[in-house]
C-alpha positions as CSV (number, residue, x, y, z in Angstrom):
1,X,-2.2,-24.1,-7.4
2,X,1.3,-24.6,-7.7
3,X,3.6,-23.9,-4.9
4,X,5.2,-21.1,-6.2
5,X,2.1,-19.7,-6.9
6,X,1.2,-19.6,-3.6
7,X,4.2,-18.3,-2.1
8,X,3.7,-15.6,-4.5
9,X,0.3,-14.8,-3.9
10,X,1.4,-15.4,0.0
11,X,4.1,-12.4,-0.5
12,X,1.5,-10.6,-2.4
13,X,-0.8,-10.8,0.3
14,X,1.8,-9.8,3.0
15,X,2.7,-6.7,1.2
16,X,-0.8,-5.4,0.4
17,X,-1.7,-6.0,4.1
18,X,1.4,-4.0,5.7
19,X,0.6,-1.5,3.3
20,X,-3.2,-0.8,4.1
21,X,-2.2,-1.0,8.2
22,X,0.8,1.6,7.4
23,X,-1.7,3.5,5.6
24,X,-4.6,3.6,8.4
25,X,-2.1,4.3,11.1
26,X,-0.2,7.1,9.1
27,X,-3.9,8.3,8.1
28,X,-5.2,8.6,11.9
29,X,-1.5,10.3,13.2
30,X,-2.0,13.1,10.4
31,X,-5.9,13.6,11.5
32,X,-4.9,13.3,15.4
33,X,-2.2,15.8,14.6
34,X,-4.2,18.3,13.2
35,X,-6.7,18.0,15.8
36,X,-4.6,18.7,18.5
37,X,-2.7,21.8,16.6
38,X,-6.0,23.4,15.9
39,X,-6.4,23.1,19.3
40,X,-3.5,24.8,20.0
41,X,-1.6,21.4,21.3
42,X,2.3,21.0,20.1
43,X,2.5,17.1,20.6
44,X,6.0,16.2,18.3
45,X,8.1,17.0,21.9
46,X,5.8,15.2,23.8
47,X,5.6,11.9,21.9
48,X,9.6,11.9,21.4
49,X,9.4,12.0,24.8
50,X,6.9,9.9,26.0
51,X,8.1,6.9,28.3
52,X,5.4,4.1,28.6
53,X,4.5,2.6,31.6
54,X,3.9,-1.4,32.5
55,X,0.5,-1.3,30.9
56,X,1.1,1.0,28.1
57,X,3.5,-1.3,27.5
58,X,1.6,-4.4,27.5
59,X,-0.6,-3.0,25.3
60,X,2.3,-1.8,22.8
61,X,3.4,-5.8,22.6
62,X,-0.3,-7.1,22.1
63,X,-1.1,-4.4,19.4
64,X,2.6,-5.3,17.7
65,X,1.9,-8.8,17.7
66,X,-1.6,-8.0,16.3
67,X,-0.4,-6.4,13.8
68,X,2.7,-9.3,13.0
69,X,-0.1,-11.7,12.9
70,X,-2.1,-10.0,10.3
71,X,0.7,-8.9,8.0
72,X,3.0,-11.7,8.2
73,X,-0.2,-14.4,8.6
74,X,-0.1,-15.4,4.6
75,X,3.1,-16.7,5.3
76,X,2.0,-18.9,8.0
77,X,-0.8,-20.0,6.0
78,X,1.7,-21.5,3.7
79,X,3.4,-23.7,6.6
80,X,-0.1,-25.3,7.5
81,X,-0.6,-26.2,4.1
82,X,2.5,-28.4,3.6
């Protein structure tokens, strides 16, 4: 495969994985949402509001870089290959 082949199908890959995590995340808020309204439970205040705490935090940085790793990893797969 040539090498702009593979950035392409690189970029490709990048974009279809951001998309399917934007897609499960966005999926599980509406579904959480709705949960907690039937159950009588405004939560928009209280997550505009929301102020994490050390391990909330921690947690926040691991599940970004997670998530960097997996959509940005094609990209990374390139650099190895040189």
């Amino acid at each position: 495969m040539a090498a702009d082949d593979k950035r392409t199908a690189a970029l490709f890959e990048m974009v279809l994985n951001t998309v399917q995590e934007l897609w499960i995340v966005k999926d599980r808020q509406m579904v959480l949402e709705r949960v907690l309204s039937d159950s009588g439970v405004d939560v928009a205040a209280a997550v505009d509001n929301f102020q994490p705490d050390a391990e909330m935090t921690a947690q926040i940085d691991a599940a970004r870089r997670q998530l960097l790793a997996k959509c940005l990893g094609p990209a990374n797969d390139l650099d190895e290959a040189k």
